[in-house]
MITI-537686 format. One record per residue (C-alpha): residue in one letter; chain; x, y, z. Coordinates in nm, 4 decimals, m for minus. Layout:
MITI-537686
res A&chain A&c1 X&c2 Y&c3 Z $
...
This chain:
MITI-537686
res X&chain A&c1 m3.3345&c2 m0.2363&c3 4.2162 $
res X&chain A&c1 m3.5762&c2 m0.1758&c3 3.9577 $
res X&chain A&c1 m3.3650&c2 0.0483&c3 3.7357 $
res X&chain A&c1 m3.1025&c2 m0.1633&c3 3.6863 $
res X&chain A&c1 m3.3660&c2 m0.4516&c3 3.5997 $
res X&chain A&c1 m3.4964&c2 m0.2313&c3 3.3552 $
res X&chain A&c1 m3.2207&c2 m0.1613&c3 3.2173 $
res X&chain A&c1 m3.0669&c2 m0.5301&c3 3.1630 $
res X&chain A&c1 m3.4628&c2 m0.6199&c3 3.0261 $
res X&chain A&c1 m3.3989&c2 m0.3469&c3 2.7599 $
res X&chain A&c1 m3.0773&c2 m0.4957&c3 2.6567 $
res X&chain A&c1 m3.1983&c2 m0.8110&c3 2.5970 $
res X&chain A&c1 m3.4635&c2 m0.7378&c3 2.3902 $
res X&chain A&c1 m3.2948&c2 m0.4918&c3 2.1916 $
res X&chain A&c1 m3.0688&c2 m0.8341&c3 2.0910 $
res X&chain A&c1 m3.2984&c2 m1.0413&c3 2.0850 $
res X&chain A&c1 m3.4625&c2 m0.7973&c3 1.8395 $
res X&chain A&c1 m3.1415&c2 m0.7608&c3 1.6536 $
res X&chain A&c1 m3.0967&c2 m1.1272&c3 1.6389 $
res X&chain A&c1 m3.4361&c2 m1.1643&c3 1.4755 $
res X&chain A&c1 m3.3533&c2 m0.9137&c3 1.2238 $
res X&chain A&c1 m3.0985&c2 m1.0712&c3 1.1285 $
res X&chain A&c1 m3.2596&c2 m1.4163&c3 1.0519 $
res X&chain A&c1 m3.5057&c2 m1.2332&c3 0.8172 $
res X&chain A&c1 m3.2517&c2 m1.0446&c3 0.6571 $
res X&chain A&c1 m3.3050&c2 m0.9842&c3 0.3849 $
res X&chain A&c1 m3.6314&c2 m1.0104&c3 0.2990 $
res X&chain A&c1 m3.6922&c2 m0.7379&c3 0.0357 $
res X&chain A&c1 m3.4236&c2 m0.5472&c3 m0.2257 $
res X&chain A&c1 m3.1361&c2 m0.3697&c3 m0.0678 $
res X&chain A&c1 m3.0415&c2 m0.0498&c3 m0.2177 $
res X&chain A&c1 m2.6507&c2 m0.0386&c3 m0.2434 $
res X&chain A&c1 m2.5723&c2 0.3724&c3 m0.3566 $
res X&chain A&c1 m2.2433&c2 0.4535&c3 m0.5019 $
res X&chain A&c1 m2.1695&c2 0.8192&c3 m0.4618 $
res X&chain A&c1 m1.9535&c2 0.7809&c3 m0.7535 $
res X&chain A&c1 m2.0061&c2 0.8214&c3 m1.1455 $
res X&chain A&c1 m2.0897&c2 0.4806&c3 m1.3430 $
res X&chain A&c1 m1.7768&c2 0.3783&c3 m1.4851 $
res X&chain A&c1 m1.5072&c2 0.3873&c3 m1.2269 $
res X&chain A&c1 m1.3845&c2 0.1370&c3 m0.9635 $
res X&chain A&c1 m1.6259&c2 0.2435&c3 m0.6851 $
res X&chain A&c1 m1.8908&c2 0.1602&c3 m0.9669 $
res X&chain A&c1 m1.7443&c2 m0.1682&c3 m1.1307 $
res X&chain A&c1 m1.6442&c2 m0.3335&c3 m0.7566 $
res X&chain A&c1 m2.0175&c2 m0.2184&c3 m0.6484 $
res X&chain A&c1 m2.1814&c2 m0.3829&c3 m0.9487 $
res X&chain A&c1 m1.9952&c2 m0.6805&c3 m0.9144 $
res X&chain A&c1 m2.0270&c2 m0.7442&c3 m0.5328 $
res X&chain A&c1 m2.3930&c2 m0.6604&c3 m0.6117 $
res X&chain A&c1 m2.4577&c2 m0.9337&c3 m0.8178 $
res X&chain A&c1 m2.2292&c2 m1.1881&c3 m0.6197 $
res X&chain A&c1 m2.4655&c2 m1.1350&c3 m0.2828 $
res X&chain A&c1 m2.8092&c2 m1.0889&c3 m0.4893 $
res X&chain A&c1 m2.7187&c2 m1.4366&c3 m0.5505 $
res X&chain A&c1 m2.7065&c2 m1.5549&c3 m0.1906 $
res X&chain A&c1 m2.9373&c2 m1.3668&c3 m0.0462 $
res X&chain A&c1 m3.2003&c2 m1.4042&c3 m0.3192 $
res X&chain A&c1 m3.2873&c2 m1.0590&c3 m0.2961 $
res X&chain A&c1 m3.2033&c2 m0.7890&c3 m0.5754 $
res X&chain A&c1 m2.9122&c2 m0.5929&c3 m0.4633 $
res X&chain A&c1 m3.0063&c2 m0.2558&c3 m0.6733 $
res X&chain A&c1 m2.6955&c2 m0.0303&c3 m0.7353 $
res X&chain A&c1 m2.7892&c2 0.3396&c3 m0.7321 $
res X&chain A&c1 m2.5213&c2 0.5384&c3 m0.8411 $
res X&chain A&c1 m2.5732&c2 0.9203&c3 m0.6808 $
res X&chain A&c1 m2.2390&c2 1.1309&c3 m0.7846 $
res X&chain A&c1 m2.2120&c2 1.4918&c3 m0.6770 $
res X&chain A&c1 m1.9893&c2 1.7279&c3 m0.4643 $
res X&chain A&c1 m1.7111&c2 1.4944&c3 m0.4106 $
res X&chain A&c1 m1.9563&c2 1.1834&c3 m0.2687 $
res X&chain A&c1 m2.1429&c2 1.4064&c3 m0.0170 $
res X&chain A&c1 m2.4684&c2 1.3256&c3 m0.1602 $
res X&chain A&c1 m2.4816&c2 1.0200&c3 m0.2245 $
res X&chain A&c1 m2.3205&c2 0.9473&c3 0.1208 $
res X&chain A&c1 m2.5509&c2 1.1914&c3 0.2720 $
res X&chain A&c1 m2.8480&c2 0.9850&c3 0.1315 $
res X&chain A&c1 m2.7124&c2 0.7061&c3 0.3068 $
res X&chain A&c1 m2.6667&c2 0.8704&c3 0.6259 $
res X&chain A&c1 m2.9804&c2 0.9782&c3 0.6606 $
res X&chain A&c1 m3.1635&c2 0.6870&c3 0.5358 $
res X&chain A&c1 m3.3220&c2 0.4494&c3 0.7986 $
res X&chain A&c1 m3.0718&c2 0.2070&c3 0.9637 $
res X&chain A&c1 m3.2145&c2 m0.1191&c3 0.8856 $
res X&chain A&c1 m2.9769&c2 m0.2516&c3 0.6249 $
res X&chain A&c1 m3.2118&c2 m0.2140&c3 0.3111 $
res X&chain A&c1 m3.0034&c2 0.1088&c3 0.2524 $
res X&chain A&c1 m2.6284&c2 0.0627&c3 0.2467 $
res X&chain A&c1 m2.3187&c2 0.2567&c3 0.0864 $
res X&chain A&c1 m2.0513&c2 0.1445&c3 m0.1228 $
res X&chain A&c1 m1.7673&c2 0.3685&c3 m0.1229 $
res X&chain A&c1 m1.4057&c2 0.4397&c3 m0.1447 $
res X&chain A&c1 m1.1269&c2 0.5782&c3 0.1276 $
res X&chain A&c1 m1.1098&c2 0.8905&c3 m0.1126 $
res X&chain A&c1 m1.4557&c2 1.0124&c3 m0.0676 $
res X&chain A&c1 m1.5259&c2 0.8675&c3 0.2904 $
res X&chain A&c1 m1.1452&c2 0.9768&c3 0.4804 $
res X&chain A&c1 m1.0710&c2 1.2406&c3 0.3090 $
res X&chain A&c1 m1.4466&c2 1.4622&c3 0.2349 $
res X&chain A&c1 m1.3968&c2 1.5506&c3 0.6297 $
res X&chain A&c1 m1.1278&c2 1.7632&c3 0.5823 $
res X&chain A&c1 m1.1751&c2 1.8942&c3 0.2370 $
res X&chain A&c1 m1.5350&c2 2.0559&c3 0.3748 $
res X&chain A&c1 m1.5128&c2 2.2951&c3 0.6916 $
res X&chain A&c1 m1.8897&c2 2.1705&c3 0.6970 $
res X&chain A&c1 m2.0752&c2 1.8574&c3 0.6252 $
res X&chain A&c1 m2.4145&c2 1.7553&c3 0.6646 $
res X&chain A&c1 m2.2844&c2 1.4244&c3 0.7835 $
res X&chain A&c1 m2.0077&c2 1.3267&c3 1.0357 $
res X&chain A&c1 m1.7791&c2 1.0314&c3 0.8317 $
res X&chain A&c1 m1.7383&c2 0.7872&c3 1.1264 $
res X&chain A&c1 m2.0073&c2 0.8827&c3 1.3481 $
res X&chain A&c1 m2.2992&c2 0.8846&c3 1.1182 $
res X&chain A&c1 m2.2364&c2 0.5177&c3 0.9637 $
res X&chain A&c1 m2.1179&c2 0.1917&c3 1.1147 $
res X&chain A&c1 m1.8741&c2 0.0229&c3 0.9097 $
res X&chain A&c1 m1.9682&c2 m0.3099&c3 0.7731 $
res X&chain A&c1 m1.6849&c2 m0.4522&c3 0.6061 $
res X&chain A&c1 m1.3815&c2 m0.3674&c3 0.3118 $
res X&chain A&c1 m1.4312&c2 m0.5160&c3 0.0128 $
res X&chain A&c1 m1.0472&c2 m0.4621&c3 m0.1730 $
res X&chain A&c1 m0.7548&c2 m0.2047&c3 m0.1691 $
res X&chain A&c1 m0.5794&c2 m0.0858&c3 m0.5474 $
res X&chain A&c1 m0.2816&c2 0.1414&c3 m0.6116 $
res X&chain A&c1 m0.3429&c2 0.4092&c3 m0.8706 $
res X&chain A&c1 m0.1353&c2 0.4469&c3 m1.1634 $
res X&chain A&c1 0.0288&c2 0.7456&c3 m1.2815 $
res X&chain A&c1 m0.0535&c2 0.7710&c3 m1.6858 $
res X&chain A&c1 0.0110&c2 0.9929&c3 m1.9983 $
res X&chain A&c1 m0.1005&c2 0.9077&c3 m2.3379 $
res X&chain A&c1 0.0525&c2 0.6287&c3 m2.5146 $
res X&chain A&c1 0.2065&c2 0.8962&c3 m2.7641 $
res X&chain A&c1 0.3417&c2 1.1244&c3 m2.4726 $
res X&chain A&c1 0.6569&c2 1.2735&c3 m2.5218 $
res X&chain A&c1 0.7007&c2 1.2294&c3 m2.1563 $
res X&chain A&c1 0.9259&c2 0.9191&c3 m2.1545 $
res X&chain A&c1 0.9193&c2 0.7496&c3 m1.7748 $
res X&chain A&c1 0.8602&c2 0.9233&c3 m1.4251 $
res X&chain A&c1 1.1329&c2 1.0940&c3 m1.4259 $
res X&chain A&c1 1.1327&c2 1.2963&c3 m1.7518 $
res X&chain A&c1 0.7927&c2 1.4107&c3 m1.5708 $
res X&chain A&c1 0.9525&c2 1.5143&c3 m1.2971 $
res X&chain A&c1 1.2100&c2 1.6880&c3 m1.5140 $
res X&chain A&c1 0.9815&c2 1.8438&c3 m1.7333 $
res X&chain A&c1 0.7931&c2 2.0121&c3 m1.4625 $
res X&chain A&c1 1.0626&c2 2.1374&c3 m1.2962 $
res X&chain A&c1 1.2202&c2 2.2610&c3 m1.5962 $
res X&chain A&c1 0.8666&c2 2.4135&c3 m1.6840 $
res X&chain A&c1 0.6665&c2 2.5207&c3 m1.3530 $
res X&chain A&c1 0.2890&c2 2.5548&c3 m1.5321 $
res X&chain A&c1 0.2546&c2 2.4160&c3 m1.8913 $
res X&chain A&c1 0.2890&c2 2.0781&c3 m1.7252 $
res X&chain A&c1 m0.1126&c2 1.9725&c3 m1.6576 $
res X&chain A&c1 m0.2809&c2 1.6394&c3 m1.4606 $
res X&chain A&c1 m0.6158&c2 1.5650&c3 m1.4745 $
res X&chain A&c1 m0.8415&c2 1.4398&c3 m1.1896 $
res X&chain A&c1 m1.2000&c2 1.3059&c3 m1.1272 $
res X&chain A&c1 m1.2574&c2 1.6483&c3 m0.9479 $
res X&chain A&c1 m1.1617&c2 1.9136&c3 m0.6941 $
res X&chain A&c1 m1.0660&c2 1.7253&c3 m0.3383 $
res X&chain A&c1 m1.0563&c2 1.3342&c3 m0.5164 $
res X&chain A&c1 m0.7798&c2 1.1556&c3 m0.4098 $
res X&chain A&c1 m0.6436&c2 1.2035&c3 m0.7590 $
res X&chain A&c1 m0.6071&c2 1.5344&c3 m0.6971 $
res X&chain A&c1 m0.4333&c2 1.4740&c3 m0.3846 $
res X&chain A&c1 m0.1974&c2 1.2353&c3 m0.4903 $
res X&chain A&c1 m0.0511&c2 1.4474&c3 m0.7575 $
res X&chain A&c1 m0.0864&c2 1.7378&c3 m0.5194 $
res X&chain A&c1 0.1489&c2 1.5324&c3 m0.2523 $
res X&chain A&c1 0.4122&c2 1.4159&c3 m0.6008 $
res X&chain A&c1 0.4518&c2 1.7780&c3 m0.6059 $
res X&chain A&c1 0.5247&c2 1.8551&c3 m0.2744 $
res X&chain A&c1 0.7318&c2 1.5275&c3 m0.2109 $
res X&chain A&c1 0.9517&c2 1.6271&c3 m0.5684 $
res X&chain A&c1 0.9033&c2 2.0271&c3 m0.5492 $
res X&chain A&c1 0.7120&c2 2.0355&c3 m0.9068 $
res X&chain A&c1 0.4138&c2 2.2868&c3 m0.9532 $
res X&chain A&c1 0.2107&c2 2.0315&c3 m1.2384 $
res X&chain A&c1 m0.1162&c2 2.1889&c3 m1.2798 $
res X&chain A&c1 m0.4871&c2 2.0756&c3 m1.1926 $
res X&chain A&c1 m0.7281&c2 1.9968&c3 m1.4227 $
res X&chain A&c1 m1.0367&c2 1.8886&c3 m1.3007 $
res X&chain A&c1 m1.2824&c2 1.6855&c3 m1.4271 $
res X&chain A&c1 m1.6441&c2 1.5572&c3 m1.3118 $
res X&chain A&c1 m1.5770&c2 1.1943&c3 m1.3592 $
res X&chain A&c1 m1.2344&c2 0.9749&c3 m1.3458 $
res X&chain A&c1 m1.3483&c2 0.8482&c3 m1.7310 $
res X&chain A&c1 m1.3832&c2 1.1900&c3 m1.8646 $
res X&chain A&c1 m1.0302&c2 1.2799&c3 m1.7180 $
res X&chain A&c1 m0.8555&c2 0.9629&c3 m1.8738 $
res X&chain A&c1 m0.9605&c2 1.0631&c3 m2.2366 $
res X&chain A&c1 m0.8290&c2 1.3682&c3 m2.2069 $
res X&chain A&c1 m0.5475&c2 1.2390&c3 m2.0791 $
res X&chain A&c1 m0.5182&c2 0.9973&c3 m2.3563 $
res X&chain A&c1 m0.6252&c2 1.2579&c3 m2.6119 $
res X&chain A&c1 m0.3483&c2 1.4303&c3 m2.5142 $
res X&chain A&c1 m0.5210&c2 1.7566&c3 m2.4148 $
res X&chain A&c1 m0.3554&c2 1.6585&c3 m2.0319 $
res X&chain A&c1 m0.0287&c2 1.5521&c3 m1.9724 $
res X&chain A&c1 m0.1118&c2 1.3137&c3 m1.6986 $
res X&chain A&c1 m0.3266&c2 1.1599&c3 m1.4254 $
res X&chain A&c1 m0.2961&c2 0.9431&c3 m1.1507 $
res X&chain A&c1 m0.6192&c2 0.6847&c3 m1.2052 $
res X&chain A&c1 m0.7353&c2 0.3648&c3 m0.9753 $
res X&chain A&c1 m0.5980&c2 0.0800&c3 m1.1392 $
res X&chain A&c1 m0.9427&c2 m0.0724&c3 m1.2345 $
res X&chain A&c1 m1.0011&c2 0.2758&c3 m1.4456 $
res X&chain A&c1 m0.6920&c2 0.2762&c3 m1.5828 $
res X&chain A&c1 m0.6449&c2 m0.1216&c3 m1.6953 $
res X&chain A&c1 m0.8669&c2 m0.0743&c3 m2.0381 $
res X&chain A&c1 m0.7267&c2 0.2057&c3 m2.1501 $
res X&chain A&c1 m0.3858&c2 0.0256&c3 m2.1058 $
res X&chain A&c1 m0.4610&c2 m0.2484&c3 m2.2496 $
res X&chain A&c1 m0.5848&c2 m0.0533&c3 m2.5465 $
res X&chain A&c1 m0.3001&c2 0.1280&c3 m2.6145 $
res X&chain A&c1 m0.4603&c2 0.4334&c3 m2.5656 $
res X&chain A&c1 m0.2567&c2 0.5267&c3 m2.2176 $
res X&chain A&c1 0.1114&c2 0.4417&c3 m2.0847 $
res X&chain A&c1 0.1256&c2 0.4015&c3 m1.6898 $
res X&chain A&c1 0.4570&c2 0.4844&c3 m1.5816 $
res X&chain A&c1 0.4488&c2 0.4607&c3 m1.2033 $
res X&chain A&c1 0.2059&c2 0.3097&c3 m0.9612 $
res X&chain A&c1 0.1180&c2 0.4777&c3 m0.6139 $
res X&chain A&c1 0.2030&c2 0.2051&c3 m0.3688 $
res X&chain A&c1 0.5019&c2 0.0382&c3 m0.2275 $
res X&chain A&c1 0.5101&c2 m0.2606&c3 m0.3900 $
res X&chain A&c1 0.4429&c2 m0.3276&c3 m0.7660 $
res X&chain A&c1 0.1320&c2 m0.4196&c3 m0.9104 $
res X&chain A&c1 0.1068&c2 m0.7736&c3 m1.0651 $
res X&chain A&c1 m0.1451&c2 m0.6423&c3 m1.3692 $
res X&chain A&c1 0.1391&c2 m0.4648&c3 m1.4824 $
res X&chain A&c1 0.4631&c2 m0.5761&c3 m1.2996 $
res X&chain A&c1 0.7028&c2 m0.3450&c3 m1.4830 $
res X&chain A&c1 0.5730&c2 m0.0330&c3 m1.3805 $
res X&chain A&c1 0.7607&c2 0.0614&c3 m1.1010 $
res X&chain A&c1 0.6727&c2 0.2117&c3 m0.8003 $
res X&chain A&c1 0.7004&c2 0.5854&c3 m0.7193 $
res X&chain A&c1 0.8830&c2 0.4811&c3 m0.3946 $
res X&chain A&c1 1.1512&c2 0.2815&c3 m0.5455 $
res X&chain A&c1 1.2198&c2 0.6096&c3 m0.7829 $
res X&chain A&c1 1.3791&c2 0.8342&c3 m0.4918 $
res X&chain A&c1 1.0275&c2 0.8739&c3 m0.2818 $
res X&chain A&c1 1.0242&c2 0.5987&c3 m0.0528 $
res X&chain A&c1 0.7727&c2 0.7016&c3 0.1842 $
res X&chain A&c1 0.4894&c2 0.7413&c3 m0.1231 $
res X&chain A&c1 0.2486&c2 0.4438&c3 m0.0920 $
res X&chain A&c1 m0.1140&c2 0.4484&c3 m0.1526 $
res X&chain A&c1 m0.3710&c2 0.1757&c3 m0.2136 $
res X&chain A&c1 m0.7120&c2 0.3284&c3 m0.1323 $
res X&chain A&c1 m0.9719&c2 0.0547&c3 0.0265 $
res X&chain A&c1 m1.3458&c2 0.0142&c3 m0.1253 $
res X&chain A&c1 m1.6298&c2 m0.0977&c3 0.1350 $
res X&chain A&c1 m1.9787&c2 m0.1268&c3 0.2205 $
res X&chain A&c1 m2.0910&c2 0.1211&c3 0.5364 $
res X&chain A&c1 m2.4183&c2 0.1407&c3 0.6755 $
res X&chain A&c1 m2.6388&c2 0.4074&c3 0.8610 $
res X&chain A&c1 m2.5317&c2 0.4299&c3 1.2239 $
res X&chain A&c1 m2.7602&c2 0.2206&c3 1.4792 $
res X&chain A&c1 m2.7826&c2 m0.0584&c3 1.2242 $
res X&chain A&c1 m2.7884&c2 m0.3433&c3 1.4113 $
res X&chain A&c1 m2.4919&c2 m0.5588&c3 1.4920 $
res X&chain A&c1 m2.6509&c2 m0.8933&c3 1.4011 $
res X&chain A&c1 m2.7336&c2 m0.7434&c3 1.0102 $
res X&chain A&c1 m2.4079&c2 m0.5909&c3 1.0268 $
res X&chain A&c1 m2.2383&c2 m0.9218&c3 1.0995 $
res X&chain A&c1 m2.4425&c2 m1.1158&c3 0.8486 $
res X&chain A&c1 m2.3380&c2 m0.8422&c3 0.5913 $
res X&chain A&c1 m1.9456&c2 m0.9301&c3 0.6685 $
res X&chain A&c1 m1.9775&c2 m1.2209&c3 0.7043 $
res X&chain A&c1 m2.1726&c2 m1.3006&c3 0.3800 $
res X&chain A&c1 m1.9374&c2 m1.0576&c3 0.1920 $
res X&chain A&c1 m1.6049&c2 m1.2238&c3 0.3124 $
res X&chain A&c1 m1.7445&c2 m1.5495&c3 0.2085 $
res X&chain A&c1 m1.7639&c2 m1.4186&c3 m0.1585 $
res X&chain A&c1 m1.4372&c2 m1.2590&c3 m0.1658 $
res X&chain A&c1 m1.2707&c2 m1.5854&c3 m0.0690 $
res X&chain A&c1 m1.3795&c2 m1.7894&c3 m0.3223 $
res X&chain A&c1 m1.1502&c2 m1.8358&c3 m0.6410 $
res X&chain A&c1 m1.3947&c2 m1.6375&c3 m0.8409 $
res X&chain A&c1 m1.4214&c2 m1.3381&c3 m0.6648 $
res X&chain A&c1 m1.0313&c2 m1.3334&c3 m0.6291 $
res X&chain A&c1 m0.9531&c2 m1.4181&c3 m0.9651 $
res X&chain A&c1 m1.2179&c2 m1.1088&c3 m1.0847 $
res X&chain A&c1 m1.0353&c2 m0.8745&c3 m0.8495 $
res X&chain A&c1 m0.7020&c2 m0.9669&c3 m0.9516 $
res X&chain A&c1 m0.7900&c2 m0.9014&c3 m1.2940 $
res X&chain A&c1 m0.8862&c2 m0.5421&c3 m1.1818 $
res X&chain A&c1 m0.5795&c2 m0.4897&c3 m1.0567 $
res X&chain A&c1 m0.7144&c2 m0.5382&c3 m0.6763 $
res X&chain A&c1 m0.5872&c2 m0.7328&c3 m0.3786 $
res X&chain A&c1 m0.9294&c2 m0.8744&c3 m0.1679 $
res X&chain A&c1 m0.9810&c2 m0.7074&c3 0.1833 $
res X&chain A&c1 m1.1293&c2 m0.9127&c3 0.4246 $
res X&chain A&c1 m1.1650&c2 m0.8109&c3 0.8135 $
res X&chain A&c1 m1.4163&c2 m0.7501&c3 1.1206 $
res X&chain A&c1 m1.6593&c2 m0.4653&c3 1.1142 $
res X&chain A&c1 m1.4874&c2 m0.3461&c3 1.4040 $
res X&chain A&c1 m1.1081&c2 m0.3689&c3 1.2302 $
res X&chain A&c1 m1.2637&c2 m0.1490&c3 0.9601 $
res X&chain A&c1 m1.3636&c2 0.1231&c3 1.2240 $
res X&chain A&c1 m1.0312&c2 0.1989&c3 1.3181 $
res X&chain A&c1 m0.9259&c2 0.1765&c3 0.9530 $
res X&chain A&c1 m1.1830&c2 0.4241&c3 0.8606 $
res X&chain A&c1 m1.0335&c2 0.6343&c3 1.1798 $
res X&chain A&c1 m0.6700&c2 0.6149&c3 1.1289 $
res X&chain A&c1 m0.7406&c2 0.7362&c3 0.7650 $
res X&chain A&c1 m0.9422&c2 1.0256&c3 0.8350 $
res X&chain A&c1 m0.6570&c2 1.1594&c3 1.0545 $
res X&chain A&c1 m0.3963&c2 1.0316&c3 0.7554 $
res X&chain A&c1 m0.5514&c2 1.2542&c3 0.4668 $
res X&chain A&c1 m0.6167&c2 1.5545&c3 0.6901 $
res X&chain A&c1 m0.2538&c2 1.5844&c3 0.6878 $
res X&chain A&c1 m0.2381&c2 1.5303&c3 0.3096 $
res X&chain A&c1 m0.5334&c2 1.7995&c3 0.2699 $
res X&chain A&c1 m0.3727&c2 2.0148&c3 0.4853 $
res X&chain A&c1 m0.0286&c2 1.9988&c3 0.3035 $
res X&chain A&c1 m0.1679&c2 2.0199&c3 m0.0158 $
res X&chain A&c1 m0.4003&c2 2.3572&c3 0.0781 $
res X&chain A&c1 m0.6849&c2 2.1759&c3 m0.1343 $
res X&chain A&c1 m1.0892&c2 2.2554&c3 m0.0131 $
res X&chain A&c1 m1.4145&c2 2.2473&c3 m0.1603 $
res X&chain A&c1 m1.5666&c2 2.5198&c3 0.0479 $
């Protein structure tokens, strides 16, 4: 009979533990790493989200942006760092699904190393050329391409983004053989793009918005189902004869695995309070983004599902980084 004492005696004070954690949470700066490049929408939703719970928790919420190989190290930093919510990752479905499949080894396991704490917001990515393109709508790309298998170029944010994926999957889903040019950051890409040095790219919608709004780039379709209401006439890739294309990446925080629930909790729960105030919406909205608010749990099985979704796309497309 003792065992089994023991063993309900541990439980409880490992909660009771957790619960106390939680209640002094936090009580020093929490490092939030972006294993992105300053300047895209991993970066911008990180910053802001940053300052929005620095603010509530009267704590400095320190963004520390560690780019490299696709996201592995700065998700690798998190993964190994210790699980007691003072370390904590902001990332993207394109680094955190799909790195699991692009690598035949990681030094991390995507689900099983981190606990997922909450989303944060899901965006389509629009497909641009240069404002001066000669390439007219969608389907004079699609025309062009087919009419000229090689000359026709996209750019990406690097070998195995989801940039690269989604223009490798347009040109399996329309038969076109555009060519890859990679970048090391989605900003670099876009001037070239708008330069005119690449014919396209298919760019997060926060990226893309400035240059748009400049003049600089044209978007001429968007990645998901429905249109996007920062820029309502660009029509969807589905509705121009590939109706099961639709994409709209999430962004999220994720923490070390055996973080404890109750910090966990408090993180979502704090978070989802931000994103439904007016504010928050209205800044999102701006950035082209729809607000994603859901259980820590809900988020595990999103995280899941994906991971099983782009191995398919990696598969398909023959893309790997090793």
């Amino acid at each position: 009979m003792l065992k089994p004492i023991a063993w309900v005696l541990t439980a409880v004070l490992a909660a009771v533990s957790s619960m106390a954690a939680a209640q002094v949470y936090p009580s020093k700066p929490i490092k939030l790493i972006v294993p992105q490049a300053p300047g895209g929408a991993t970066d911008v939703f990180a910053r802001y989200l940053a300052q929005q719970l620095g603010a509530v928790w009267n704590q400095p919420v320190v963004v520390d942006n560690r780019a490299g190989a696709a996201g592995v190290i700065g998700t690798d930093a998190v993964a190994k760092a210790a699980p007691d919510g003072y370390t904590l990752l902001f990332t993207y479905a394109g680094s955190q699904a799909v790195n699991q499949s692009l690598y035949s080894k990681l030094p991390f396991d995507s689900v099983k190393d981190f606990a997922t704490v909450t989303p944060v917001a899901t965006t389509p990515f629009f497909l641009v050329v240069a404002s001066g393109s000669p390439i007219t709508d969608f389907h004079d790309l699609i025309a062009r391409a087919k009419a000229q298998p090689g000359p026709v170029t996209y750019a990406t944010s690097g070998n195995g983004s989801i940039n690269q994926l989604l223009s490798e999957s347009l040109n399996i889903e329309a038969g076109t053989k555009i060519v890859h040019i990679p970048y090391k950051a989605i900003s670099a890409a876009l001037m070239d793009v708008a330069s005119g040095r690449v014919d396209n790219a298919f760019a997060a919608v926060p990226s893309a918005l400035p240059l748009l709004k400049g003049g600089k780039l044209r978007a001429i379709a968007v990645s998901s189902s429905k249109r996007n209401s920062s820029l309502p006439d660009v029509p969807t890739i589905a509705e121009m004869g590939y109706p099961q294309f639709d994409v709209r990446p999430w962004w999220g925080v994720l923490a070390p695995a055996g973080t404890p629930k109750a910090i966990i909790d408090k993180v979502n729960t704090d978070v989802a309070k931000i994103l439904r105030t007016p504010e928050a919406q209205r800044f999102f909205h701006d950035q082209g983004a729809d607000v994603f608010v859901t259980s820590p749990s809900d988020f595990q099985q999103i995280l899941e599902s994906d991971v099983i979704k782009w191995a398919k796309v990696v598969k398909a497309s023959g893309a790997r980084l090793d």
